[in-house]
N, C-alpha and C positions, 0 to 999 in steps of 0.2 A: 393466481396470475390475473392482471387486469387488463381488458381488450382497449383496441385504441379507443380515446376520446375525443371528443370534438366539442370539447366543451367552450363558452365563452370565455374570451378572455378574463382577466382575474385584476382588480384593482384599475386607476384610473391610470390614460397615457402619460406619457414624462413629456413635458414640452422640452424646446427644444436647449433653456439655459439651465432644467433640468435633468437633463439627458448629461450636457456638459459635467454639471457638480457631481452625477454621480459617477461618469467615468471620471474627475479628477481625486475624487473618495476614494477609489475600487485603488487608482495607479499609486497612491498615497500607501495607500492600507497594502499592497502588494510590496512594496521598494522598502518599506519602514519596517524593523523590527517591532512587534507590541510583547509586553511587558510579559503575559502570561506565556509568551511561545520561548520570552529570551529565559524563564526562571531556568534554575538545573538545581534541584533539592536533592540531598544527600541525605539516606533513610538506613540505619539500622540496627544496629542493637539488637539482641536475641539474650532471652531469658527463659530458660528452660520451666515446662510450665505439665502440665496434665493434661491431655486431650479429651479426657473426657468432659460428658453434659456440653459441647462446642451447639452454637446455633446453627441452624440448616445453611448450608452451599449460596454463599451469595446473599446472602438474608446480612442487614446488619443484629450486631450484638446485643444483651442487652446494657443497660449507661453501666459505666465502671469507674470508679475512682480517677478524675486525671493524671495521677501519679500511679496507674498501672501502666502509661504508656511508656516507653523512652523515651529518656530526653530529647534524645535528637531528634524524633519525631515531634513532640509539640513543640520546637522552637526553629523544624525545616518547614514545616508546610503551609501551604496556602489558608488563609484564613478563613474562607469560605467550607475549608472543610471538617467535619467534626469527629471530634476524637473520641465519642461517650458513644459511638454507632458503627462503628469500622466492619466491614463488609469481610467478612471470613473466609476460610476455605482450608478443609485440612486434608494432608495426603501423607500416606504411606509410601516406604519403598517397600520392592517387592519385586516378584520374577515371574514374567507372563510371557510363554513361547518362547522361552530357553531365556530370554534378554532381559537386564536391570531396567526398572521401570518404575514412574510413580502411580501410586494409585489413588482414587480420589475416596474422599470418605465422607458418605452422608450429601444428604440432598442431592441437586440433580446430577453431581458428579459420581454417585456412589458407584464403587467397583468400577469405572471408567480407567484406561489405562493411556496413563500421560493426556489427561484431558483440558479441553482449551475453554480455559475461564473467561467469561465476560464481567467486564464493571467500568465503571463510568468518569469522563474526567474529572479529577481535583476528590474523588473518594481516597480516605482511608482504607488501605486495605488489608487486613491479617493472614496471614501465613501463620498455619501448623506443619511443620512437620515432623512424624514420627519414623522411627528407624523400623520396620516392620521383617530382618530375615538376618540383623546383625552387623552387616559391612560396614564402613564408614560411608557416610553420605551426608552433601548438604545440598541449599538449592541457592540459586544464582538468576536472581533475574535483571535480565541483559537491559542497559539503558536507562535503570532505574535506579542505578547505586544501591540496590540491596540483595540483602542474602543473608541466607539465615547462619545458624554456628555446625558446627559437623555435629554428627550425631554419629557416638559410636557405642555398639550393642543395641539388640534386640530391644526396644519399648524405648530407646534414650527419645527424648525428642526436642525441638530449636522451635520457639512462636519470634517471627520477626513479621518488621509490620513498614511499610511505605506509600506516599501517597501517590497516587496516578494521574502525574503530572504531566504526563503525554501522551497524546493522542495517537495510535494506529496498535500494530501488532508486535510484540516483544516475545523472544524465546525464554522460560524459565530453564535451567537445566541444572545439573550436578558440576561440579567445578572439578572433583575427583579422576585423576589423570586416568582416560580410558571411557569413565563411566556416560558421558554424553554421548558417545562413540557408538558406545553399549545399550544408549537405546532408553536413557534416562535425558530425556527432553520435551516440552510441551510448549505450548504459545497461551499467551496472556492478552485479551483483545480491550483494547481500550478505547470507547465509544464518547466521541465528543459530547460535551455539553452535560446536564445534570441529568437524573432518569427523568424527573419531570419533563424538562425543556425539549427531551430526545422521543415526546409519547405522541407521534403523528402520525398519522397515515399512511406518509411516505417512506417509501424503500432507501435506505443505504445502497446505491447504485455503485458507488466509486471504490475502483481495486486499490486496494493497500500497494503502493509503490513494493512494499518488501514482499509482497506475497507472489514468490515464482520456488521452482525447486532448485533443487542444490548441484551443483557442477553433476556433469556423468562421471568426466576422468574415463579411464582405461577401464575399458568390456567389450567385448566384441559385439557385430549388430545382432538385432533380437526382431520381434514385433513387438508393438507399442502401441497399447488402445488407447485414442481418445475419446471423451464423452461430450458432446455437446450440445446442450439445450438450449432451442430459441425461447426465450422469451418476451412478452411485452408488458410492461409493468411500468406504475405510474412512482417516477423517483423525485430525489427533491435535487433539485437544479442550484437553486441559491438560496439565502433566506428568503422566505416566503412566497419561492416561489417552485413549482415543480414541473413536468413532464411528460409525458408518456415515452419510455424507452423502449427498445427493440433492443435484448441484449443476447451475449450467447453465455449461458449462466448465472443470469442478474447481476454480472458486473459489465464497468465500462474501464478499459477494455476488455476484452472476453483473456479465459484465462490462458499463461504462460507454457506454451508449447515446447518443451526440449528434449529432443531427440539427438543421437548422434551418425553422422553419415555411415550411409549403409545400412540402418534400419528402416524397417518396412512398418508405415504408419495405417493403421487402419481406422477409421475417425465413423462413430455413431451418430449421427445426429436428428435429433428428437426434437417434435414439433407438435407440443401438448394438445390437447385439442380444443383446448381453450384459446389457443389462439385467433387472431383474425388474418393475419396475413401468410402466406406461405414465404417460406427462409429458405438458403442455401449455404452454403462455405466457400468459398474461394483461396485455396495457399497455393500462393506464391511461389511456396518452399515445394511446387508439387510439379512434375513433367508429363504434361496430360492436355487436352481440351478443357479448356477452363478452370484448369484448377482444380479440377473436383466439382465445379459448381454444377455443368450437366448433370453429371450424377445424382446430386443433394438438393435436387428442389425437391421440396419436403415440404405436402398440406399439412393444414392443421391434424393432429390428431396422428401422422406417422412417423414412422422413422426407416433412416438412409442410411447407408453404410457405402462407403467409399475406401478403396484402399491404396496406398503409392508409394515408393522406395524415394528416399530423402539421399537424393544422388551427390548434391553439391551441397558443402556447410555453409553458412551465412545465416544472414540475423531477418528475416523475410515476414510482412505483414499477413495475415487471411483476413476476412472480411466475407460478408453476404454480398452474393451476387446476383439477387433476384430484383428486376426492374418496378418499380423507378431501383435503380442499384446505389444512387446518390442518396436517395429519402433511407433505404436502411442502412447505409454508412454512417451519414448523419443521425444517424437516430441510436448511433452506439452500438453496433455489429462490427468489431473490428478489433484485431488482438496482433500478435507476434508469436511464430515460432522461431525456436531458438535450431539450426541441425549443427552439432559442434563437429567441429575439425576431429578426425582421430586423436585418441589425449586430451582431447580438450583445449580450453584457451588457457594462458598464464592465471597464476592464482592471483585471489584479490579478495580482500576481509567483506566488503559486502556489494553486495548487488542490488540493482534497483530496475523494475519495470516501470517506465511511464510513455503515455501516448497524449497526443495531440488531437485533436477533433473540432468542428468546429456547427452551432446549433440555427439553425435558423429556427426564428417564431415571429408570432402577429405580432405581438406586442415589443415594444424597443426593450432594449439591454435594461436593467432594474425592474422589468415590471413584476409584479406579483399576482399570486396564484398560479390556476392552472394555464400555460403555456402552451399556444398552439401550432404545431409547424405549418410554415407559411411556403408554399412551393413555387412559388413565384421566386420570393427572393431567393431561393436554393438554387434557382439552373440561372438565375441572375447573378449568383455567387455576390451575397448583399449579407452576410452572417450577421447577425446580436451578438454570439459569443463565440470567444474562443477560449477552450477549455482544456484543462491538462486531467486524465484520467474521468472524466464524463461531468465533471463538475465545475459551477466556482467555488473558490476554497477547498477543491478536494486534497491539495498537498499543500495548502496552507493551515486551514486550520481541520481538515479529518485528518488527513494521515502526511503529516512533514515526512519526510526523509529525517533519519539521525545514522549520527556516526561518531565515530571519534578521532579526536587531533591523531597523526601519526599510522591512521588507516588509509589503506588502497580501497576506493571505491571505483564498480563498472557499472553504467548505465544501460541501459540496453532502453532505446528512445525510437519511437517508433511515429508516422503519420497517418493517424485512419482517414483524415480529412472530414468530408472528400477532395476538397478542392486545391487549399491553401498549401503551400512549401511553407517548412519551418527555417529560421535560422538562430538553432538550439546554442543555448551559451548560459552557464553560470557567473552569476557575476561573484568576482571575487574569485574566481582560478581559473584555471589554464589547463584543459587536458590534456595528460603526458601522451595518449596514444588515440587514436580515432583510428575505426575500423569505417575506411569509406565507405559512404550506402551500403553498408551494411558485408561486404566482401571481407574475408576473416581470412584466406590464405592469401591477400596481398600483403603487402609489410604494411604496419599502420604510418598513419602520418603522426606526428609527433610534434611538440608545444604547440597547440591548437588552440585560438581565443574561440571562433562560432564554425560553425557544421553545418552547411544546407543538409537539409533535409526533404524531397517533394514528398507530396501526398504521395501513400501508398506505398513509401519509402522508409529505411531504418538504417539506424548507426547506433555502434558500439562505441562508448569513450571512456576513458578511466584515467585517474588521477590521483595521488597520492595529496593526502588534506594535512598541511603542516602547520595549519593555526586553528585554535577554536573561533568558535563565533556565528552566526547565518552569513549563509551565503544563499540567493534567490536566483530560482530557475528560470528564464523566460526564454521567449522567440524574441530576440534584439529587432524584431521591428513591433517596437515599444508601444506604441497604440494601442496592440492588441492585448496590454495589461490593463488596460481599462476597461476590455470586455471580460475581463476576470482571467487570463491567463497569466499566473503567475504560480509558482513552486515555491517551499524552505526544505533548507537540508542544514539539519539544526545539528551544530557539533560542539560535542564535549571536549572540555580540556586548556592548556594553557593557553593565552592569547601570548604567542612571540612575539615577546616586544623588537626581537632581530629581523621580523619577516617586513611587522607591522605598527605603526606605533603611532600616537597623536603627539605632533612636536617637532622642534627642530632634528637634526642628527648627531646623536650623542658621540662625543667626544672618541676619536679610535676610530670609528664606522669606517668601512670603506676599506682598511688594512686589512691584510692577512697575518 
C-alpha cells in the first residue's frame, strides 16, 4: 500500500486552447464508436488433442505449425495477435465438496478449483479441457463466442482456442443442463492493453461494472459479514497520468453490498498500518448515528466492527465519513449497498454496478503524471473530472458493459460525488422501469429517457436491449464528457433493421 503523496505536478500545464482540444478529443472519443471496441469475433472449433507435455498456466506455447490452429481462428482475429504463441490453460472436471467443478492443471492454477484466469487484450488464448470423473461436460465462455466440444468419458478431452477481444470479466462455465448450477463455473479476467504496455507501477483501481453478486431470491434473514479495507494506493487515473486514491478494497467504487431486509449486517473494517489517514464507513442503508461512522473511525493499523439490521430494502450509498469527509469521497471511498425487498426484485439476464464521482487536482483535466488534490477547488466544487467508476475510460476502454440483443439489463447507478447530481441516461434507450432514488417497494416509473440522481444518491433502471450495436452511458449534462465521463455497453447480435435503420421507410412500415 502507498501512503499519500505530495508529489509535484507531473508534465507541463494545458493552456487554455489546449485545454479546449483536449476536452473536444476526450467528448469525440467518448460519443464515437472506435474500431477495436465495435469488432465482435467469433472463435471456435475444438479438435480433440492430448493434454499431455501442455506449457505452464499462462505462459504462451511453444511456435506450432499455423495450420494447427482453426480456421476460424486465424481468419477471426485481430492482427496484432499471434497465433505461433497462444496463452494456455488446461483444466480438468472433477468433484470438490460434494459439487461439479473445474480444476486447474499445472502452473499457477494447479489443483485451484474453478480458478480465475488472467490474460491480456487481443491475446490468443487455448483451452484444454479434459473430462477427469466421466460425465459429460464442456466449457462455455460467456461473450466471447467460444466453447469447446463436450467431452464424454473419463480422459475424452475438447483443446478450443479464442481471442480476447474484450476487455473486463467473463464467466467461463459448463453449458450442461444443471451442471453451472452445480457448481461448474469460473471468471476469465481480461486486462486492457498488451502485458508490455500494462507493466507500470500503477494499480488497476476501477471496479469491473459486472463485478457484484448474484440475486439473494427467497432465505429467510441471517447475519452477513462484511470486510472492509481502507486503503491508499497510488492508481492510474488516465493515460499518463495517476493518483493517490483512498479506496475501501482498492477499488473505486468500494465493493457491492447485498443483503436482504431483515438481515443483521455486521461490517469489519481494517485500516492497515501503513496507512496515513484514519477511515470510517458511513451506510446509508443503516439506522443509527451516523451511519456506523461514529463507530468506525478507524487509526491506521486497527480495526472496527460495527453491527445494524438492514430494516428498509433500497439501493443506498456508504462512503467514508471522517473529515475533510468531501477529500475522502473524492478521493474514492464510496460504494452501494444493495438490501433487497423480501423475494427479491424481478429477474433480469444481467446486472451492472457503476458510480459517479467526481476528482479535483492542481493540474487541469489532461495533465500527466502524478496528480495532486487540490482542496481549494474541492470546497469551491471547481472538479478536472468527472469520472464513472474511479477512472477516465474505466467503462470505455477497461471494463465496457456487454450484453446481448434480446437481454433484460439492471443498473444499479449510484453518486459518490461528493458534490455533483447526476442526470444518468443511455443514449440509445429508454428505461422500461426506474426504481426512484433508489425506493424498490414504490412501483417504478416507467419508459424513462434520464434519472436525476444527487450526490449520495442511487437508482435502479432496467430495460430490455432489442437491437445490437453501442449504446454510451453519460450524465446528459454533456460537458462533463469532456472531463472523461463517459461509459459503453457493447451488445451483441442483430442490428433490427424494424427498430433502426439508415434510409428512408421501407415500403409496408407503419401497418399492422
Amino acid at each position: 500500500m502507498s501512503k499519500t503523496q505530495q508529489g509535484s505536478p507531473g508534465g507541463p500545464p494545458v493552456g487554455r486552447f489546449g485545454r479546449w482540444a483536449v476536452g473536444v478529443l476526450a467528448l469525440a472519443a467518448a460519443l464515437t464508436i472506435t474500431p477495436a471496441l465495435a469488432q465482435g469475433h467469433k472463435h471456435g472449433g475444438s479438435a480433440p488433442q492430448s493434454a499431455q507435455a501442455q506449457p505452464a498456466q499462462g505462459q504462451p506455447a511453444a511456435a506450432q505449425p499455423a495450420q494447427a490452429q482453426p480456421a476460424a481462428d486465424r481468419q477471426g482475429a485481430p492482427a496484432s495477435s499471434s497465433y505461433h504463441a497462444p496463452t494456455v490453460f488446461t483444466f480438468k472436471t472433477g468433484i470438490s465438496g460434494g459439487r461439479m467443478v473445474y480444476l486447474g492443471v499445472g502452473g499457477d492454477i494447479d489443483g485451484k478449483v474453478n480458478p480465475t484466469i488472467t490474460v491480456h487484450e487481443g491475446e490468443l488464448v487455448q483451452i484444454n479441457l479434459i473430462n477427469g470423473e466421466g460425465a459429460e461436460h464442456d466449457m462455455v465462455i460467456d461473450q466471447h463466442a467460444a466453447r469447446s466440444s463436450i467431452v464424454v468419458g473419463k480422459n475424452a478431452s475438447s483443446t478450443f482456442s479464442f481471442t480476447a477481444s474484450k476487455v473486463g470479466e467473463f464467466a467461463y462455465f459448463c453449458s450442461i443442463a444443471g451442471h453451472r448450477q452445480a457448481g461448474m463455473e469460473g471468471m476469465i479476467h481480461v486486462i486492457a492493453g498488451t502485458r508490455g504496455a500494462t507493466a507500470t507501477g500503477a494499480a488497476d483501481i476501477v471496479r469491473d461494472p459486472a463485478d457484484l453478486p448474484p440475486p439473494i431470491g427467497l432465505r429467510p434473514p441471517k447475519v452477513v459479514r462484511v470486510d472492509l479495507e481502507t486503503t491508499e494506493l497510488v492508481g492510474t487515473l488516465s493515460n499518463g497520468a495517476t493518483y493517490t486514491y483512498w479506496t475501501f478494497n482498492n477499488k473505486v467504487p468500494g465493493p457491492f453490498v447485498r443483503v436482504r431486509v431483515g438481515d443483521t449486517v455486521q461490517v469489519h473494517l481494517k485500516n492497515p498500518a501503513n496507512s496515513v489517514m484514519m477511515h470510517s464507513v458511513d451506510f446509508h442503508a443503516a439506522t443509527g448515528p451516523g451511519g456506523g461512522a461514529h463507530m468506525t473511525q478507524t487509526e491506521p493499523g486497527a480495526e472496527n466492527v460495527v453491527t445494524f439490521r438492514a430494516l428498509k430494502p433500497g439501493i443506498y450509498v456508504y462512503h467514508c465519513a471522517t473529515p475533510s469527509v468531501a477529500h475522502h469521497i473524492s478521493s474514492g471511498m464510496y460504494g452501494l449497498i444493495l438490501v433487497e425487498p423480501e423475494g427479491g426484485l424481478p429477474r433480469v439476464d444481467r446486472e451492472f454496478y457503476v458510480m459517479q464521482g467526481e476528482l479535483y487536482t492542481v493540474d487541469p483535466f489532461g495533465g500527466k503524471g502524478m496528480q495532486e488534490m487540490d482542496f481549494d477547488k474541492l470546497i469551491s466544487e471547481r472538479p478536472e473530472y468527472f469520472i464513472f467508476n474511479g477512472a477516465v475510460g474505466a467503462l470505455t476502454k477497461t471494463h465496457p458493459l456487454y450484453a446481448n440483443a434480446g437481454e433484460t439489463v439492471r443498473i444499479y447507478f449510484g453518486v459518490g460525488g461528493p458534490n455533483f447530481t447526476s442526470s444518468f441516461h443511455v443514449i440509445g434507450e429508454i428505461f422500461d422501469n426506474v426504481y426512484t432514488f433508489g425506493s424498490l417497494t414504490s412501483p417504478p416509473l416507467t419508459n424513462v429517457q434520464t434519472v436525476t440522481v444527487p450526490a449520495g444518491g442511487a437508482v435502479a433502471v432496467d430495460f430490455k436491449i432489442d437491437r445490437g450495436g453501442q449504446y454510451v452511458l453519460v450524465d446528459h449534462a454533456l460537458s462533463r464528457a469532456e472531463r472523461g465521463l463517459a461509459g459503453y455497453l457493447m451488445v451483441d447480435g442483430p442490428e433490427n433493421d424494424d427498430i433502426m435503420h439508415t434510409g428512408p421507410a421501407k415500403a409496408g412500415a407503419g401497418q399492422q
